[in-house]
BABA-383245 format. One record per residue (C-alpha): residue in one letter; z, x, y negated; residue number from 1. Coordinates in nm, 3 decimals. Each point is the difference from the previous one (the first is absolute). Layout:
a | Z | X | Y | NUM
...
***
This chain:
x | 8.131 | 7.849 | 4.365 | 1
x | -0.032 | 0.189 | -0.325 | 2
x | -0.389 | -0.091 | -0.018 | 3
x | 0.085 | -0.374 | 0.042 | 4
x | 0.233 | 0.062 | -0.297 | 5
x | -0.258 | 0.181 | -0.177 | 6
x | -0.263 | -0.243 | 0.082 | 7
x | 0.243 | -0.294 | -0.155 | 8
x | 0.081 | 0.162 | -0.311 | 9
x | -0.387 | 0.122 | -0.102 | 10
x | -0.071 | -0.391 | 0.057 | 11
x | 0.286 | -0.129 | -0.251 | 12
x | -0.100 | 0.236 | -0.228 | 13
x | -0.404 | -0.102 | -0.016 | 14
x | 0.187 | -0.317 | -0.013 | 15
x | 0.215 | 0.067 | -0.291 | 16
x | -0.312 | 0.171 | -0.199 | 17
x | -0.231 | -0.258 | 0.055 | 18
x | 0.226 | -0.281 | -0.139 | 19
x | 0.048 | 0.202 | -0.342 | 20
x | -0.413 | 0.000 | -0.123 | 21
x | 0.059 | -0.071 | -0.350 | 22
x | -0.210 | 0.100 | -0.342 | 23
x | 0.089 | 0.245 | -0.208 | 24
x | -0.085 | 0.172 | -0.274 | 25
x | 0.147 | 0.322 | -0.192 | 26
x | 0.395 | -0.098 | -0.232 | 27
x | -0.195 | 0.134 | -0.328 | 28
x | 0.369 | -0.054 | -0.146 | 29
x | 0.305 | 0.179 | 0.044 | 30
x | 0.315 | -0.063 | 0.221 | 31
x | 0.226 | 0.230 | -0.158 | 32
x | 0.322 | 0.182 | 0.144 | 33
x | 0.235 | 0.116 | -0.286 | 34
x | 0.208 | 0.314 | 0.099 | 35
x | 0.305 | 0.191 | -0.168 | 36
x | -0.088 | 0.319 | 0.157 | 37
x | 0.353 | 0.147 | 0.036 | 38
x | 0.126 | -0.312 | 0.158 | 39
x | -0.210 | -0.027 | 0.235 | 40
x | 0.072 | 0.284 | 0.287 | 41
x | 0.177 | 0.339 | -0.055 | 42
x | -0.305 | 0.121 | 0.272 | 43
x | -0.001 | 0.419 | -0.108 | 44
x | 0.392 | 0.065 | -0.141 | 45
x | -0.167 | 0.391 | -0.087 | 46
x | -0.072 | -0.149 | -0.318 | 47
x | 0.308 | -0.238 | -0.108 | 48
x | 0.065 | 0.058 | -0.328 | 49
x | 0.318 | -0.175 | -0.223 | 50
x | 0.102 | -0.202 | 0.295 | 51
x | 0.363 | -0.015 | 0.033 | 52
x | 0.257 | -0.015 | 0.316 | 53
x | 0.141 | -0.292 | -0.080 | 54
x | -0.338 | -0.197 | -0.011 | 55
x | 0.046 | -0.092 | -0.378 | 56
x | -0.253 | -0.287 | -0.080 | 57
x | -0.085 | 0.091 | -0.358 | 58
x | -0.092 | 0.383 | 0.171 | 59
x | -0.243 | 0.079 | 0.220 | 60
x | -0.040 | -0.083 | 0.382 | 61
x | -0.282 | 0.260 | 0.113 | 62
x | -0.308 | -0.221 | 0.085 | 63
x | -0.276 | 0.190 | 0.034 | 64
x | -0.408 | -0.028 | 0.055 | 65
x | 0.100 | 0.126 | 0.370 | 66
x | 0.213 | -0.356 | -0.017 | 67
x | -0.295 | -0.230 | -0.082 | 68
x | -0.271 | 0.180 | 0.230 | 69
x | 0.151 | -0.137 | 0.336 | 70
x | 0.017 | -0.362 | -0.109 | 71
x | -0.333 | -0.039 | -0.112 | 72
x | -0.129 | -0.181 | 0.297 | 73
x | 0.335 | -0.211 | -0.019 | 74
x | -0.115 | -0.063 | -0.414 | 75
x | -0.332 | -0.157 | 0.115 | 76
x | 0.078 | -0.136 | 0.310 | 77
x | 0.169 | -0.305 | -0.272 | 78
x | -0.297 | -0.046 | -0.191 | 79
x | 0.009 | 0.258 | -0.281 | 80
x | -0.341 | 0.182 | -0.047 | 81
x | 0.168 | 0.184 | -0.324 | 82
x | 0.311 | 0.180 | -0.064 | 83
x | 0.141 | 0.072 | -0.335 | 84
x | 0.244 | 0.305 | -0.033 | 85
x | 0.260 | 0.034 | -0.299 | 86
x | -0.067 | 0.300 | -0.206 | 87
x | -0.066 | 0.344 | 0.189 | 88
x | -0.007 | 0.267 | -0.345 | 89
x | 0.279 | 0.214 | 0.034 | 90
x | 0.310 | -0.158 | -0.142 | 91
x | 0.369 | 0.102 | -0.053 | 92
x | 0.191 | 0.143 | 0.280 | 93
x | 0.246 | -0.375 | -0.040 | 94
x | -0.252 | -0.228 | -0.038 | 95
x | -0.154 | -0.162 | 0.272 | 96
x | -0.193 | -0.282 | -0.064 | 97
x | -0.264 | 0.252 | -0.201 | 98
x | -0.033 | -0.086 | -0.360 | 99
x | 0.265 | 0.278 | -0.174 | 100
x | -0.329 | 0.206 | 0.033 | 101
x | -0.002 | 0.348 | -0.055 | 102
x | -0.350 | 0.137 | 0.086 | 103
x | -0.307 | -0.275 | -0.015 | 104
x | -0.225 | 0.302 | 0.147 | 105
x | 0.233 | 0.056 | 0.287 | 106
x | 0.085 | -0.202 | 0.337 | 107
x | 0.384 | -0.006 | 0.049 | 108
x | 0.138 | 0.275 | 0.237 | 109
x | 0.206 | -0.267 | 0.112 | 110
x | -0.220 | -0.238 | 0.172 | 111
x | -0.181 | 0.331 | 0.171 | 112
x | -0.225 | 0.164 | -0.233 | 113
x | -0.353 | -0.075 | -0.097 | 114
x | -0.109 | 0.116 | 0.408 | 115
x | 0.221 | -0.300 | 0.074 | 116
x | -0.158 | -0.215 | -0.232 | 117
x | -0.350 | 0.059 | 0.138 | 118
x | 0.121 | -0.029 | 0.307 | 119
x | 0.113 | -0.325 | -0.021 | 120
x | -0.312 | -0.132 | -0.197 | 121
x | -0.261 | 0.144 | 0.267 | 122
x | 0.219 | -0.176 | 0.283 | 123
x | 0.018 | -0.342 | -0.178 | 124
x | -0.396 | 0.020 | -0.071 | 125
x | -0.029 | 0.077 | 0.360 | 126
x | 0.150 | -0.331 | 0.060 | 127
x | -0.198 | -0.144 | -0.227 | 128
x | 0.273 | -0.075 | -0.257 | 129
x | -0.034 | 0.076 | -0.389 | 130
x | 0.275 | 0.171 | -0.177 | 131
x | 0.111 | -0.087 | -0.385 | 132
x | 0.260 | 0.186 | -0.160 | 133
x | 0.186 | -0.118 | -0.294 | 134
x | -0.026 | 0.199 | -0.305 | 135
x | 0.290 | 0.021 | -0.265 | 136
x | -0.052 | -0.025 | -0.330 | 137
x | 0.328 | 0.229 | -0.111 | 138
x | -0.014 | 0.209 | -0.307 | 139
x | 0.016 | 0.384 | 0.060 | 140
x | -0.044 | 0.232 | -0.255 | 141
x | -0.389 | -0.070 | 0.005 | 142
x | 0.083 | -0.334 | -0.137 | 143
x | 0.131 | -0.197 | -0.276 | 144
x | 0.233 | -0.241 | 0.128 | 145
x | -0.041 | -0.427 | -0.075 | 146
x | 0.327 | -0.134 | -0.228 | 147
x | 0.017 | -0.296 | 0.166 | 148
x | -0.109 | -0.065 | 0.409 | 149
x | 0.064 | -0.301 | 0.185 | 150
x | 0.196 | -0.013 | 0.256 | 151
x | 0.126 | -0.221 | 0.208 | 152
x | 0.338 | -0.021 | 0.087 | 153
x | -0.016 | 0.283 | 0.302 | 154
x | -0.218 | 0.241 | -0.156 | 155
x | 0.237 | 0.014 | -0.292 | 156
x | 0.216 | 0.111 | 0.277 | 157
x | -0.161 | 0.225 | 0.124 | 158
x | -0.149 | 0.174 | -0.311 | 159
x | 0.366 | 0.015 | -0.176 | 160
x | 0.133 | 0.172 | 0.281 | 161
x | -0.280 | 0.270 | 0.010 | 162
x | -0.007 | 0.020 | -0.342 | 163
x | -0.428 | -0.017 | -0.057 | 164
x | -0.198 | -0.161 | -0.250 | 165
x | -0.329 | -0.158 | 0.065 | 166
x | -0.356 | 0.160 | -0.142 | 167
x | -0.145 | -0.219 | -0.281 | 168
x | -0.372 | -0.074 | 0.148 | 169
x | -0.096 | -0.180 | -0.312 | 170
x | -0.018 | 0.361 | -0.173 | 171
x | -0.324 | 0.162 | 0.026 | 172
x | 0.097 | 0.367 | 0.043 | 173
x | 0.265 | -0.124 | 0.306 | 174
x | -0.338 | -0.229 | 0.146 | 175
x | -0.200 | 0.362 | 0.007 | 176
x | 0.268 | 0.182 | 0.153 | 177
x | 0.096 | -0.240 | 0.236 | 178
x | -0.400 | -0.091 | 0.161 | 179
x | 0.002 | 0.399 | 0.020 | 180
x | 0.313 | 0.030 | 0.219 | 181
x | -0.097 | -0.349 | 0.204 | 182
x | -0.362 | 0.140 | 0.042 | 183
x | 0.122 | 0.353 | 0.133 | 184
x | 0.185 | -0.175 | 0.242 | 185
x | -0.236 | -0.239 | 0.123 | 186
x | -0.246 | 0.316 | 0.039 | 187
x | 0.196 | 0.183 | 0.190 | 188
x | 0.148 | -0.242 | 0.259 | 189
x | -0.212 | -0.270 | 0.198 | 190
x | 0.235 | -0.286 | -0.171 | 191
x | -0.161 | -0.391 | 0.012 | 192
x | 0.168 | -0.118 | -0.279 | 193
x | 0.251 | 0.049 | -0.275 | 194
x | 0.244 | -0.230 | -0.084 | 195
x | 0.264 | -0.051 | -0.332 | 196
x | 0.295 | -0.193 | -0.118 | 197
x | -0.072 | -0.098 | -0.332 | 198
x | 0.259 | -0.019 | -0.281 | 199
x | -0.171 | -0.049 | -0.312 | 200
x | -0.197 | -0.244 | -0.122 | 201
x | -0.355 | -0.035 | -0.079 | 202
x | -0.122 | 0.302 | 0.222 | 203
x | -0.364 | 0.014 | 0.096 | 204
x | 0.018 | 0.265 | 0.302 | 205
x | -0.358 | 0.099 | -0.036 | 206
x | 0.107 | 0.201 | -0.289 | 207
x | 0.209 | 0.217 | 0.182 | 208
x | -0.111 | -0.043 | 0.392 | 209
x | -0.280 | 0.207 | 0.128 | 210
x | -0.323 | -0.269 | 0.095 | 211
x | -0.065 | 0.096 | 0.374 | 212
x | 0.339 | -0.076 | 0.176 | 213
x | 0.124 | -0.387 | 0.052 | 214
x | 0.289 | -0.017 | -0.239 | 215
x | 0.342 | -0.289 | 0.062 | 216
x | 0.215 | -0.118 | -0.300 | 217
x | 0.316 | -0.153 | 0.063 | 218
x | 0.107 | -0.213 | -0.310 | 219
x | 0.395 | 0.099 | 0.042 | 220
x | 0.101 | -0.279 | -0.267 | 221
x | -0.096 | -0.367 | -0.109 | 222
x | -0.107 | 0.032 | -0.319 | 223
x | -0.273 | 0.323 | 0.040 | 224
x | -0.335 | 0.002 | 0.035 | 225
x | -0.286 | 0.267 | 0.121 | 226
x | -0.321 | 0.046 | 0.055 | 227
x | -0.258 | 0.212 | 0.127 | 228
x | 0.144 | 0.076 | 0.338 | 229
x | -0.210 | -0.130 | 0.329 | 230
x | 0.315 | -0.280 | 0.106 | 231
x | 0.294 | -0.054 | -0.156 | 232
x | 0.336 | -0.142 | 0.111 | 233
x | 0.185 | -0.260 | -0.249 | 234
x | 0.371 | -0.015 | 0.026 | 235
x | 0.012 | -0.361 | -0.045 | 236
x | -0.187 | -0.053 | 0.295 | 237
x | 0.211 | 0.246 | 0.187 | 238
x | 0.337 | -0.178 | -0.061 | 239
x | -0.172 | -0.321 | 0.044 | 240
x | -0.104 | 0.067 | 0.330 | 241
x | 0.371 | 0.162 | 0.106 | 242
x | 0.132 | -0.319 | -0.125 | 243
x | -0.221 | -0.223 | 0.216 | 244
x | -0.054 | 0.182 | 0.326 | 245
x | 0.366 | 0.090 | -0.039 | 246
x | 0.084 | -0.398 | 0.009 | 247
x | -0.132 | -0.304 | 0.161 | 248
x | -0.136 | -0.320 | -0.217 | 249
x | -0.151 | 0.141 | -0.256 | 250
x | -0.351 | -0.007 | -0.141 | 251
x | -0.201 | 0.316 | 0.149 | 252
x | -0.173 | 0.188 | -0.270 | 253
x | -0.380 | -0.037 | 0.049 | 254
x | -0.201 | 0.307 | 0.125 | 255
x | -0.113 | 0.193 | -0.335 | 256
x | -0.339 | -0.049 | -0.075 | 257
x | -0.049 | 0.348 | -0.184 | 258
x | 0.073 | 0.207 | 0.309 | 259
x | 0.343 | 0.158 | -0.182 | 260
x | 0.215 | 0.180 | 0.231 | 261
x | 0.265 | -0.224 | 0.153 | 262
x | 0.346 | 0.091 | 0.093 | 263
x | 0.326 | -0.131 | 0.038 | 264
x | 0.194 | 0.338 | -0.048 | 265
x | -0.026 | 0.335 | -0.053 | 266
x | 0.143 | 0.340 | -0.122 | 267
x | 0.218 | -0.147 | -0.289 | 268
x | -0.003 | -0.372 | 0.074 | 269
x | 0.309 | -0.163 | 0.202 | 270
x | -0.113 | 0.009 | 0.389 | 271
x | -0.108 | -0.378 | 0.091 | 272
x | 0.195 | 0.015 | 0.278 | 273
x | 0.281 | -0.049 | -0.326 | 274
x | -0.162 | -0.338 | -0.065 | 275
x | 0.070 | -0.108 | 0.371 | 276
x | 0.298 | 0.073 | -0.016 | 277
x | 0.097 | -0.137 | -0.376 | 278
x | -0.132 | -0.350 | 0.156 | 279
x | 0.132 | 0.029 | 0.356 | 280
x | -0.254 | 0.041 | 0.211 | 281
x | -0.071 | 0.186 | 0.304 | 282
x | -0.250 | 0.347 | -0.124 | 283
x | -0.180 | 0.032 | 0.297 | 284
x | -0.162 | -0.332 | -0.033 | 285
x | -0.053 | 0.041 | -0.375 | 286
x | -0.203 | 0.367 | 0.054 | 287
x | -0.194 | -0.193 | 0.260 | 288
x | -0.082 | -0.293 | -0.227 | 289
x | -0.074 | 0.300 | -0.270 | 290
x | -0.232 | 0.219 | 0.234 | 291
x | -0.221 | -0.284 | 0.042 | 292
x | -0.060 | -0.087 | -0.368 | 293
x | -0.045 | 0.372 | -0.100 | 294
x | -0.258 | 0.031 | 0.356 | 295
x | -0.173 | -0.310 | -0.081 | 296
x | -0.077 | 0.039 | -0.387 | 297
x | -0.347 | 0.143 | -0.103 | 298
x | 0.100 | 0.285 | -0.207 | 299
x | 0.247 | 0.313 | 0.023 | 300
x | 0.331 | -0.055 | 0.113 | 301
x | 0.325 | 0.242 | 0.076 | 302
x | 0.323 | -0.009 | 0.162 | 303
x | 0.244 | 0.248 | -0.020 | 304
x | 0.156 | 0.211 | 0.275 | 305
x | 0.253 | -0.148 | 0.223 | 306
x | -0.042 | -0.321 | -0.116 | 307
x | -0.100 | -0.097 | 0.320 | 308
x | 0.360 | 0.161 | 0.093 | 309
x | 0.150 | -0.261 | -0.260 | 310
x | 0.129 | 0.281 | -0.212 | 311
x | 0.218 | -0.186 | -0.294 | 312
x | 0.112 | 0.135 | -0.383 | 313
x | -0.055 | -0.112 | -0.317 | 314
x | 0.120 | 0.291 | -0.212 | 315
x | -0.061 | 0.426 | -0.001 | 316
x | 0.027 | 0.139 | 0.233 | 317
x | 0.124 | -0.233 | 0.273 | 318
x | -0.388 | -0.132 | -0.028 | 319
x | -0.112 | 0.313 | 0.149 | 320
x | 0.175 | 0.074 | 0.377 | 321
x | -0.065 | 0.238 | 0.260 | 322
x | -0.223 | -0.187 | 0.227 | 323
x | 0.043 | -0.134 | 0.310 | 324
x | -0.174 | -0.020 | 0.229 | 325
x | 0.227 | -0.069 | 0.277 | 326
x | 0.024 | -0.341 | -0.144 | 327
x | -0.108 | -0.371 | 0.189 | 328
x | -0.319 | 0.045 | 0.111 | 329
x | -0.060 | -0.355 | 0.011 | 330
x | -0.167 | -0.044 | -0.396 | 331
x | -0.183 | 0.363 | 0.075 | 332
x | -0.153 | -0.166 | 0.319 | 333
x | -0.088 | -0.349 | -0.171 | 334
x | -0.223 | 0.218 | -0.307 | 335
x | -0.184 | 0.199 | 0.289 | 336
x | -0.083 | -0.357 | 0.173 | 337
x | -0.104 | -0.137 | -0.347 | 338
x | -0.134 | 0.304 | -0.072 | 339
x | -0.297 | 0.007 | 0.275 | 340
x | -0.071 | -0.385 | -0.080 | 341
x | -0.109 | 0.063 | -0.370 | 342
x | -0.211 | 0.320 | 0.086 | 343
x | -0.157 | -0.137 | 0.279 | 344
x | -0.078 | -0.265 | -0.287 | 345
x | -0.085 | 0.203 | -0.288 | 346
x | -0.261 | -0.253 | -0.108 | 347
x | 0.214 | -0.227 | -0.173 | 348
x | 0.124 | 0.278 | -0.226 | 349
x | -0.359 | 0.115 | -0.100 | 350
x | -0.104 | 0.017 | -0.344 | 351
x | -0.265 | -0.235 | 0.060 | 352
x | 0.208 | -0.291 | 0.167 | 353
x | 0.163 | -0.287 | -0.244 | 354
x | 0.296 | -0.159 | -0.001 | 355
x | 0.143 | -0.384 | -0.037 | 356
x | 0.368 | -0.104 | -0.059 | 357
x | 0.042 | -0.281 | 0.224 | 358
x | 0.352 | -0.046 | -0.102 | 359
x | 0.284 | 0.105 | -0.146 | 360
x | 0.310 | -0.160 | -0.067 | 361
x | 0.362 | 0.098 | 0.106 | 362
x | -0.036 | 0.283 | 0.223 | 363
x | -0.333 | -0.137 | 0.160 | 364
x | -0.286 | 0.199 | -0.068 | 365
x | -0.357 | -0.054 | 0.137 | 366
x | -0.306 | 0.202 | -0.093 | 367
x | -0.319 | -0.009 | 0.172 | 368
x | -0.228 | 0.295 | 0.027 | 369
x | -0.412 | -0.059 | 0.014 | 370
x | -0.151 | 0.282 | 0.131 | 371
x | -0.369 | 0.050 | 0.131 | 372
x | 0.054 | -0.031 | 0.373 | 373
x | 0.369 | -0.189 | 0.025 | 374
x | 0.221 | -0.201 | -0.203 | 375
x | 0.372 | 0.084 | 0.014 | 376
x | 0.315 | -0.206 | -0.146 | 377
x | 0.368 | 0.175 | -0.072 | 378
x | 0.248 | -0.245 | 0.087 | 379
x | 0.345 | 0.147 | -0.136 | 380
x | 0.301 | -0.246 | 0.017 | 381
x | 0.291 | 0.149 | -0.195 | 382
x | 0.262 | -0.311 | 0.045 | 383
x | 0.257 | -0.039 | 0.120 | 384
x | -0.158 | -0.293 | 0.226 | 385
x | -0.287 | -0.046 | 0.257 | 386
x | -0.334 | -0.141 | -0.186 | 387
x | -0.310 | -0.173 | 0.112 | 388
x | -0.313 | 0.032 | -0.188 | 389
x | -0.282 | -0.205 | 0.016 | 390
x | -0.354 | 0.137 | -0.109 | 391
x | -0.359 | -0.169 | 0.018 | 392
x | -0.242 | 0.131 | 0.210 | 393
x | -0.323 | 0.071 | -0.187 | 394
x | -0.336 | -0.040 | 0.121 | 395
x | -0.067 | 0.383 | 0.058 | 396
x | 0.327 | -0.006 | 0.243 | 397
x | -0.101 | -0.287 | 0.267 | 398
x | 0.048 | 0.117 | 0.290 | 399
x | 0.259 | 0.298 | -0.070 | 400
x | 0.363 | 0.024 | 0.031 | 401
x | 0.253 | 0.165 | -0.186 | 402
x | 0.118 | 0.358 | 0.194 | 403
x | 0.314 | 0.103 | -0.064 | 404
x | -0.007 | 0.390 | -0.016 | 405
x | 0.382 | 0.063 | -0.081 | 406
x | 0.181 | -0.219 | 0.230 | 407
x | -0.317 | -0.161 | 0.166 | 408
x | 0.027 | -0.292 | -0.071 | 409
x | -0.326 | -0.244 | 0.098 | 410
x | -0.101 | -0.309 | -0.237 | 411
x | -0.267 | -0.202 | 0.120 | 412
x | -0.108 | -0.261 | -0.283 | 413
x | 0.048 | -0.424 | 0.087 | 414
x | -0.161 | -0.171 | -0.235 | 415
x | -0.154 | 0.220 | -0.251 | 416
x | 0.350 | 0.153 | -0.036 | 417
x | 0.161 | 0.312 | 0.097 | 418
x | 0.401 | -0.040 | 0.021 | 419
x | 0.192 | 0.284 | -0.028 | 420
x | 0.408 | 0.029 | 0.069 | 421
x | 0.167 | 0.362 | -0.090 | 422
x | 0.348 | 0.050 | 0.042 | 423
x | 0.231 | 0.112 | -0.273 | 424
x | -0.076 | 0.361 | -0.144 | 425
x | -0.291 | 0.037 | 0.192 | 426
x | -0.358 | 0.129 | -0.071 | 427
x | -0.314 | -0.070 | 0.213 | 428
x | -0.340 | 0.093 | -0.068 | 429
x | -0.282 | -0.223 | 0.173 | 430
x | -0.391 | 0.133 | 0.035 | 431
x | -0.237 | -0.304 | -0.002 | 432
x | -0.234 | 0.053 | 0.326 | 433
x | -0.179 | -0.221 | 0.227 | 434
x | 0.205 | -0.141 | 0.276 | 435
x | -0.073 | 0.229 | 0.314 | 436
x | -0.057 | -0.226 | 0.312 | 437
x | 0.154 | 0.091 | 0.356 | 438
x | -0.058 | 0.412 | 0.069 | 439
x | -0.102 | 0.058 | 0.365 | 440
x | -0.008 | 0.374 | -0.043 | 441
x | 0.472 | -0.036 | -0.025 | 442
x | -0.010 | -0.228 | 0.248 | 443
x | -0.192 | 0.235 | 0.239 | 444
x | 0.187 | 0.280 | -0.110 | 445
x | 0.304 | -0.194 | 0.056 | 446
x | -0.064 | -0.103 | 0.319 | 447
x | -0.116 | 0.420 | 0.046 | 448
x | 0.337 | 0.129 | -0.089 | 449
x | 0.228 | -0.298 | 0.198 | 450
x | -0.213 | 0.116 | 0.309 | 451
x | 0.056 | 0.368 | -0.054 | 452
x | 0.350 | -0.099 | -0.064 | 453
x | 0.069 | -0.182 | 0.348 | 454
x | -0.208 | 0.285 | 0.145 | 455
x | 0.257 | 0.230 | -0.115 | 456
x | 0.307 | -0.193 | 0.102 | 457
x | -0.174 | -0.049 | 0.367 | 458
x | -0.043 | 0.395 | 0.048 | 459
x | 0.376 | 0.017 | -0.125 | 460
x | 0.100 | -0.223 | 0.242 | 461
x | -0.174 | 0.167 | 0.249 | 462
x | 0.079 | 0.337 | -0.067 | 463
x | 0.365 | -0.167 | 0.016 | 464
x | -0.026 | -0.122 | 0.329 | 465
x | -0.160 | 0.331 | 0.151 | 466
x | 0.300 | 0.224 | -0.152 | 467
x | 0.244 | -0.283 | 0.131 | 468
x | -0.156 | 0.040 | 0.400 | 469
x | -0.023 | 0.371 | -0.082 | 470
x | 0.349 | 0.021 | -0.086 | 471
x | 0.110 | -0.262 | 0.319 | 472
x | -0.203 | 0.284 | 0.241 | 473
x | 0.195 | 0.275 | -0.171 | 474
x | 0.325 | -0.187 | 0.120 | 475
x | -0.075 | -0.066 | 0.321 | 476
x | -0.126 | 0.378 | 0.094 | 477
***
């Protein structure tokens, strides 16, 4: 009976493999995961330092490297090929989010030590994830400090209460000093990239960033500008994006064409889950609508941790909670599903592929992708109603169909036309292939497995009816 079992299950899963052949090619941009190493997981409480009994929010919780190792798998099983970590220089014993920096040369006792560190960096490579660690830019006695940052309303927060000031980076004695302490880092642990919030204007990071590690600017106000760094995030874009994927009806910003890093939140933003909530609507819907935008664009993207939790705040430090991770599973398990489609499909994101706005107008937003091998369209339908689309089929497409790869959804053209209906805060994402005719091989197989099936149920039975006379001979004797 077991090898009947066994026979059945090997069969569905040839089946299940073969139906998945798909092109791909390698993501050559990031999917990043944005961690607050102390609220993460308290994994090694050895080396808790400042946290307090009562769980104080503006102290320390006790997440560790030990916290982050064991969730690695559970990081990229969503998508993310990338995670970012908050600042890991030793900081003060009451600070937890990393930037009251005491020691730029050292690695914070309290997240476990520079053995930790390592640690955690040679597992994530072994998963094939890159790490990036945000560096701060706060004056110590190295530095001479900048009279006037910007910063936005929750880094003023923030900084007041630990009492820093920022490093000005436009000086050329701080620029020196600073490369130095960067590049002694990046030498001495296998780090992928380096990232910054920038508050000042007019920076050019290759004055102060070493050349040979990636480097990530986050703009943390409106009104600043930077160059030099390898991608860049704008804050308008950011609270754009909040404000739309938190909402329904509105015009979707269009995919950047300058591959800048995307987000919709992050460190010392509001959490989007905030803009569901300011307009009413449900979060788990809205991160799923989000995921898809961030998966689909060509060009780096981040999300940060337990948004897929639906974590909420808009001010210091209610932005930054313990994680969950006990939460509903049910957003977790739709980024994994999403997550397989756009590797398996890598292609469309490739460097070489284009891009056309089909349209975009009130929360519909259709791009199609021309790659070498197959054409893809993004079908995202943020309204608050079900829409039908109707596109004309070009000559290159006779005799394909649209394949739905998100909900699976089939359109076969009439007329020259594909005709597309998505329901309300929905995404679908169709490859254009040729039209596969009737497959004998699933019919056989099906036929293969419903006879091994009533094979087993006819030795069941039969077994059933020995036992039964076996038992009826016991009684008698």
């Amino acid at each position: 009976m077991k090898r009947i079992l066994a026979l059945v299950s090997m069969i569905l899963a040839v089946l299940f493999m073969s139906s998945h052949t798909v092109s791909a090619e390698e993501n050559t941009y990031d999917r990043i995961y944005m961690i607050t190493v102390d609220r993460f997981l308290n994994n090694n409480t050895s080396n808790d330092v400042g946290v307090t009994e009562d769980g104080d929010p503006y102290y320390p919780f006790g997440g560790d490297f030990d916290g982050i190792v064991p969730y690695l798998e559970y990081i990229k099983d969503m998508g993310f090929n990338t995670i970012m970590l908050s600042p890991v220089a030793e900081r003060a014993e009451d600070d937890y989010l990393g930037y009251d920096v005491t020691d730029y040369a050292s690695i914070s006792e309290a997240y476990g030590s520079p053995e930790g560190f390592e640690n955690l960096l040679a597992e994530a490579h072994e998963l094939e994830l890159k790490v990036i660690v945000d560096m701060p830019a706060v004056a110590t006695d190295d530095y001479t400090a900048l009279e006037t940052p910007a910063f936005n309303t929750i880094q003023e927060e923030y900084y007041e209460d630990i009492g820093r000031e920022i490093i000005d980076l436009n000086d050329a004695g701080n620029q020196e000093t600073y490369r130095a302490m960067v590049q002694e880092f990046t030498d001495t642990y296998d780090v992928d990239g380096i990232s910054m919030f920038v508050n000042q204007d007019g920076l050019n990071a290759e004055e102060f960033l070493p050349e040979n590690i990636d480097t990530y600017g986050i703009l943390s106000t409106e009104e600043i500008t930077a160059e030099g760094f390898d991608t860049i995030a704008r804050e308008g874009f950011r609270a754009d994006l909040a404000q739309t994927y938190g909402g329904i009806d509105q015009e979707i910003p269009e995919f950047p064409e300058d591959e800048q890093l995307i987000m919709a939140d992050h460190w010392f933003s509001e959490r989007f889950t905030h803009s569901a909530a300011e307009q009413n609507m449900f979060p788990g819907t809205r991160i799923q609508q989000l995921a898809n935008y961030l998966y689909a664009y060509r060009g780096p993207s981040a999300m940060t941790y337990g948004t897929e939790v639906a974590f909420n705040g808009s001010s210091y430090p209610e932005v930054h909670p313990q994680m969950d991770f006990r939460s509903d599973k049910e957003v977790i398990e739709y980024l994994e599903n999403i997550a397989v489609v756009y590797r398996n499909h890598e292609i469309m994101l490739a460097p070489e592929s284009e891009t056309e706005t089909i349209l975009n107008e009130d929360g519909q937003y259709l791009v199609k992708y021309y790659t070498a091998d197959v054409d893809y369209i993004l079908n995202v339908n943020n309204t608050a109603e079900t829409k039908s689309n109707t596109m004309e089929q070009t000559a290159e497409e006779e005799g394909k169909v649209l394949s739905g790869m998100l909900i699976g959804d089939m359109i076969r053209p009439h007329d020259g036309e594909y005709i597309t209906v998505l329901d309300r805060e929905e995404t679908e994402l169709y490859s254009i292939i040729e039209e596969a005719g009737f497959n004998n091989g699933y019919l056989y197989a099906a036929v293969l497995i419903f006879g091994i099936f009533a094979v087993f149920v006819w030795v069941a039975a039969s077994r059933s009816r020995k036992n039964k006379a076996k038992r009826m001979k016991d009684r008698e004797k």
